[in-house]
N, C-alpha and C positions, 0 to 999 in steps of 0.2 A: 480741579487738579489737586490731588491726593501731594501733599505738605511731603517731603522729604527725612525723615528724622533718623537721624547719626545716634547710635547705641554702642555703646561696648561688650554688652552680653551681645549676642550672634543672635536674632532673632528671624534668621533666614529660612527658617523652618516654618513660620507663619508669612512669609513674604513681608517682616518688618512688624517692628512693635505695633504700630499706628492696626495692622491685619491682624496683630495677633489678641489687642481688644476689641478689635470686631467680633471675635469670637464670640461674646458672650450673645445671646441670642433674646435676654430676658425670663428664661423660665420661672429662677425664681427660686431652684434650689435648693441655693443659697440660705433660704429663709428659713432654712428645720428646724426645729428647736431642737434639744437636745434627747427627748423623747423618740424622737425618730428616729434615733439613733447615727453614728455613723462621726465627722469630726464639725464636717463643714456647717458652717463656720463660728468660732468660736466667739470673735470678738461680736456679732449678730445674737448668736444666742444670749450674751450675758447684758448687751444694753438694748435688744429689739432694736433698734433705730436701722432704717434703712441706708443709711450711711455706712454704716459698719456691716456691711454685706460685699461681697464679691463681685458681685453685679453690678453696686454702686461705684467700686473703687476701678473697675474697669472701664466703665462709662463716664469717669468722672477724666480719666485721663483720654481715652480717646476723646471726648469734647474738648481739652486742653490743648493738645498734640494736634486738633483740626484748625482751630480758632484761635488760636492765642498771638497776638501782635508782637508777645514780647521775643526777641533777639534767642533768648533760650525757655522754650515753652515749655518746659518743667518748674520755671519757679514761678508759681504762685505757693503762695498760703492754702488755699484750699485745698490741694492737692496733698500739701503737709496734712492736713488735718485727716484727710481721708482716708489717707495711709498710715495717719499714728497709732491706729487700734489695732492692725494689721501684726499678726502675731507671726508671721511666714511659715506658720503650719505644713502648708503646702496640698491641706487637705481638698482646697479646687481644683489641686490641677490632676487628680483623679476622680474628685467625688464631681465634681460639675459635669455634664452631660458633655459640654465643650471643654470640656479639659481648660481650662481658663485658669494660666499660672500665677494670680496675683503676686505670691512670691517675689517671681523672678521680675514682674512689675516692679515691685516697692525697691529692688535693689536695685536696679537701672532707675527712678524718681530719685532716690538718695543720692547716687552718685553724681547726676546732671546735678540737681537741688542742691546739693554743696559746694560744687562751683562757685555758685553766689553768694553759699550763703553757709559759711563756716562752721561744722558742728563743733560741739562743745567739748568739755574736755573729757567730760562723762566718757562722751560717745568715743571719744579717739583714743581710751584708756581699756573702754572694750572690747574696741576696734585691736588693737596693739597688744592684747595684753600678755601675748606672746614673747614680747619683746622683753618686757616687764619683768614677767614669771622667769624667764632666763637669767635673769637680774637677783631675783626676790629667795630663786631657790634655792642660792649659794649660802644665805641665812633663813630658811623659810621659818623656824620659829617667830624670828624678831620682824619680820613681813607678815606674817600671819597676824601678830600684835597690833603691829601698826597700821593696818589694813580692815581688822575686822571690828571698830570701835565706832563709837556713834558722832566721836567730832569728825575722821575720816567721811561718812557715810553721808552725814551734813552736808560736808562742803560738797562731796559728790555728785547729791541728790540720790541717794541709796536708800529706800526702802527702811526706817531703823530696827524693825519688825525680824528682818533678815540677816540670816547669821549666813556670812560671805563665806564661802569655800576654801578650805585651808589647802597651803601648798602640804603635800607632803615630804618625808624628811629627805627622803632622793629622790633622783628624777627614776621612770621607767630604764632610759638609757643607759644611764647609769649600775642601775641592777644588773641589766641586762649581759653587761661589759665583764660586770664581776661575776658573774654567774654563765657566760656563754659555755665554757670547754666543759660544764656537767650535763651542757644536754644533746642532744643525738643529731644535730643539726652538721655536723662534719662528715654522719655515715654515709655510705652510698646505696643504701638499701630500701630508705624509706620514703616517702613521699615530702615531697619540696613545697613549701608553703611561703610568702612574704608576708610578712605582717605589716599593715601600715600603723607609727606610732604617732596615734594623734595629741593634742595637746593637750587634752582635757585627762585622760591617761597618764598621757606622762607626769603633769603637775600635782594634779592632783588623787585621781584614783589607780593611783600603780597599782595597789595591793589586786584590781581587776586586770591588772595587765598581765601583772606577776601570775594570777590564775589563769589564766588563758594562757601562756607560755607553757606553764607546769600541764595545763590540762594535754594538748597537745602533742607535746613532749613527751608524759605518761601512753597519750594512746596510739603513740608511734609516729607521730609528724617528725620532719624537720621544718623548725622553726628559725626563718632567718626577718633580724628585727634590721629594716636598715632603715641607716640616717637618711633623712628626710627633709624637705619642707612641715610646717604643718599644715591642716586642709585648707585653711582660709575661712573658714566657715563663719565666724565672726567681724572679718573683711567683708563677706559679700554681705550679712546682716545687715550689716552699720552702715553700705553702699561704699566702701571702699575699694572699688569694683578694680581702681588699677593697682593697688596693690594685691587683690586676690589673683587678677589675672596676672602678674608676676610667681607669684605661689603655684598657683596653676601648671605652667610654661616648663619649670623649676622640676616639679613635680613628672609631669609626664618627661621630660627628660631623665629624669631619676630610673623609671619604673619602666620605660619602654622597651631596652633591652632585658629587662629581670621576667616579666608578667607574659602568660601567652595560658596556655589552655591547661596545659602540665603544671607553670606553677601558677597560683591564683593569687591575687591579692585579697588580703582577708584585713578586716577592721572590727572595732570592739565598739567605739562611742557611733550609733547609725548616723548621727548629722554631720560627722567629720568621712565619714569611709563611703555615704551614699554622694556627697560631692561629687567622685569620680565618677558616679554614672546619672549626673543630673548636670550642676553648675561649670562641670569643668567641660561640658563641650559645646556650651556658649562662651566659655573663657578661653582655652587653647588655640593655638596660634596651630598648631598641628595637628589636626582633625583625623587624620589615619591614626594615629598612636595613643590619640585620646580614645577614640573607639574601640581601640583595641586592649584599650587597658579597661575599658568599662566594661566590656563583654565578660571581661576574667578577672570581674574585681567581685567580690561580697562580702555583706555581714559575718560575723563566726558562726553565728548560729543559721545563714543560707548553708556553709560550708557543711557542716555538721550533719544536719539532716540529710544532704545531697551522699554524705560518708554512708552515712544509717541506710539508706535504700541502696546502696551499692553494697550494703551488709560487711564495711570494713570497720565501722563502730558497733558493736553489738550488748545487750544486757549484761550477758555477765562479764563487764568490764569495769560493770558499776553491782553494789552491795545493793540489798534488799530490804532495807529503812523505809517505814511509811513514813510520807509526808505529802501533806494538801497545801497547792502552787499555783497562787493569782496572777494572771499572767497582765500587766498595764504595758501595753504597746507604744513607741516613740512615733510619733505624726508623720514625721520623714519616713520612718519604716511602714507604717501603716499605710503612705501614700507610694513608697518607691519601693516597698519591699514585700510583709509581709508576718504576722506575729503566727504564723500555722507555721514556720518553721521554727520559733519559739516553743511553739507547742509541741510540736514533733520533737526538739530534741530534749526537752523538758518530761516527757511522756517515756522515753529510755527507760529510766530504772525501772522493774517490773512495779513496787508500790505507790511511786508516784500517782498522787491526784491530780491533773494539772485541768482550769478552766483559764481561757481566756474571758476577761476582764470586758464587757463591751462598758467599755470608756471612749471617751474624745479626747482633746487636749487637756492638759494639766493643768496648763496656765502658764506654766513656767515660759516656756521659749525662749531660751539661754538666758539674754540679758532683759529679756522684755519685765519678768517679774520681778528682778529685783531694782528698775524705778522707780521711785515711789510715787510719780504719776500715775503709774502703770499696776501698783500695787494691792492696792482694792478690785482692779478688773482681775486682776491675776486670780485670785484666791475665790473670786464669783466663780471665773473658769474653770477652776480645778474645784468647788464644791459642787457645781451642776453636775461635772461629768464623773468623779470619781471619790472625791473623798468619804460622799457619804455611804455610798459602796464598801469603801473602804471600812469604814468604823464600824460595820459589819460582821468582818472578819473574827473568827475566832484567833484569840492571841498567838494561838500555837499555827497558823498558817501562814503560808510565806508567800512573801509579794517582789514579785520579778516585774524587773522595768532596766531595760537596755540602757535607756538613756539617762547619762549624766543630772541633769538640771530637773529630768522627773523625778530621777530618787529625791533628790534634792524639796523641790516643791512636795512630792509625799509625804515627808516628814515634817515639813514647813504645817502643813494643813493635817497632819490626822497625828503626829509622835510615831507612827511606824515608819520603822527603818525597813527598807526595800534593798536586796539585791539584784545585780547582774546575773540573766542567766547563766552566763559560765561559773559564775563563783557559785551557782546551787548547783551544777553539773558535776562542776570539781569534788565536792566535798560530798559527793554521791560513789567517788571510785573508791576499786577495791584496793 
């Protein structure tokens, strides 16, 4: 008799967690190196050990979830350890044959496994840090001081290696507020767009928000930024599953009346905007309007290209500047979305050069690189799959990467600074 096992993510789509690591079948995958190209798996590629494979980490809990005596058969130790290398990529539950979501694994392990067994403060600081940042960015100078030093880092268990993410001097919302009635978002003629604002945006990289607002705004959108939740994305990492599923709940409440086919919800940071069409409908309490918002939710750059073949964004919208454009794709995108629509809207201006980049992971994986446990595997990851790629580069070339924490680890590992496709879009118009 098949064990019963109570989850909070919704895993009714596999007929239950316990069915949905049956999935794995053994092939083996998993074991690419990074030659093979492609993401899976990173934490495998960089220590070989069969432990740190997908295969392993699913089998190690279905044997847990079958057998285990204890009262809540997620806490063991082993289990911890199986999952600690686990970077929630996400690239098995595309690249694995069985679509086998470790991912969504580790954060259902986390949540139950802390039940027991309290995480630290590290964790509940990354977990929260939304909370925080709402806090920090009323003074973000004197936060940013007191935050990115090496006795803070110490006590934290921080990476000292790593230079922490400054708030910046306003929030996105804030801009947004003072700056609403100069843009086209009132008219009744142009096309209707919501933006979701995540919190990686708003604290720290507005000046990417702020582009994406103007970019849109210049090409005729209306742009409506509204108050929000944030995505959770750092709740479900850390297995704060009932907090994210509160976020969640929040969320599609928010957006249910707003999102339909006319207007789309569009996101900038992929791991906060792909939420909506992955983790939030294992977490939503309302399954119709989470669907419904996931159908008409995307990247800016799905959005964009989708504009470009319907021929309402066209070249000469943008000037005639050559430049050569390395494309490093975000995991979550590369697993849930897609970097050919990076390239598609990147390939617009008539002299753009644009290659995508066949990379893997970074390494980064939000909070994952900058623990200092964590920290030496980080930077193996991101040298296997990209850096030395990168130091390739001629100076004068520019390197596009969606995602927060990639720019971030890019520079950590090579000193090139990396932007946001919009902000190389932006500064492409006429």
């Amino acid at each position: 008799i098949e064990p019963e096992i109570e989850t909070l993510l919704d895993f009714s789509d596999s007929l239950g967690l316990l069915r949905a690591t049956e999935k794995c079948n053994g092939s083996g995958d998993c074991r690419k190196t990074s030659q093979a190209g492609g993401m899976m798996c990173p934490s495998y590629r960089a220590t070989r050990n069969e432990k740190d494979t997908t295969r392993a980490r699913a089998n190690a809990l279905r044997e847990f979830l079958t057998n285990s005596q204890k009262p809540n058969k997620f806490n063991h130790t082993e289990l911890k350890e199986a999952f600690d290398l686990c970077l929630s990529c996400k690239a098995c539950a595309s690249e694995c044959p069985s679509n086998v979501d470790v991912a969504s694994f580790k954060a259902e392990f986390l949540y139950q496994y802390q039940k027991e067994n309290p995480p630290s403060l590290r964790t509940k600081l990354f977990a929260d840090n939304v909370k925080y940042n709402k806090i920090g960015s009323k003074i973000p100078s004197v936060t940013n001081l007191l935050i990115d030093n090496r006795l803070t880092k110490s006590i934290l268990g921080i990476a000292l290696k790593r230079k922490l993410p400054k708030l910046a001097k306003q929030t996105l919302y804030r801009w947004y507020k003072e700056h609403q009635s100069g843009l086209k978002n009132n008219h009744h003629n142009c096309k209707k767009i919501v933006l979701f604002c995540d919190e990686f945006t708003n604290f720290y990289d507005v000046q990417v928000g702020i582009d994406t607002i103007e970019l849109l705004d210049k090409l005729g959108y209306c742009v409506n930024l509204v108050k929000s939740e944030e995505s959770g994305r750092s709740h479900i990492s850390k297995g704060f599953l009932d907090k994210a599923k509160v976020i969640a709940d929040k969320n599609i409440a928010i957006f249910k009346e707003l999102i339909d086919e006319k207007t789309p919800l569009l996101g900038i940071e992929p791991s906060a905007i792909l939420s909506f069409r992955d983790e939030y409908l294992r977490l939503a309490d309302d399954k119709k309007a989470a669907t419904n918002i996931a159908e008409n939710t995307f990247t800016i750059e799905e959005f964009i290209q989708h504009e470009i073949q319907l021929g309402a964004i066209t070249p000469n919208q943008f000037g005639n500047t050559s430049k050569t454009i390395k494309i490093h794709g975000h995991c979550h995108q590369k697993s849930l979305s897609s970097t050919e629509a990076t390239f598609s809207m990147l390939n617009l201006p008539v002299n753009y050069k644009v290659t995508i980049i066949n990379s893997g992971c970074c390494g980064m994986a939000g909070s994952f690189g900058y623990e200092k446990e964590h920290y030496e595997l980080s930077m193996q990851v991101g040298e296997q799959s990209l850096f030395s790629k990168i130091r390739k580069f001629d100076a004068n070339t520019t390197i596009s990467a969606a995602g927060t924490s990639c720019r971030h680890q890019i520079y950590d590992g090579t000193k090139r600074v990396a932007k946001h496709p919009v902000t190389i879009l932006k500064e492409a118009l006429l």
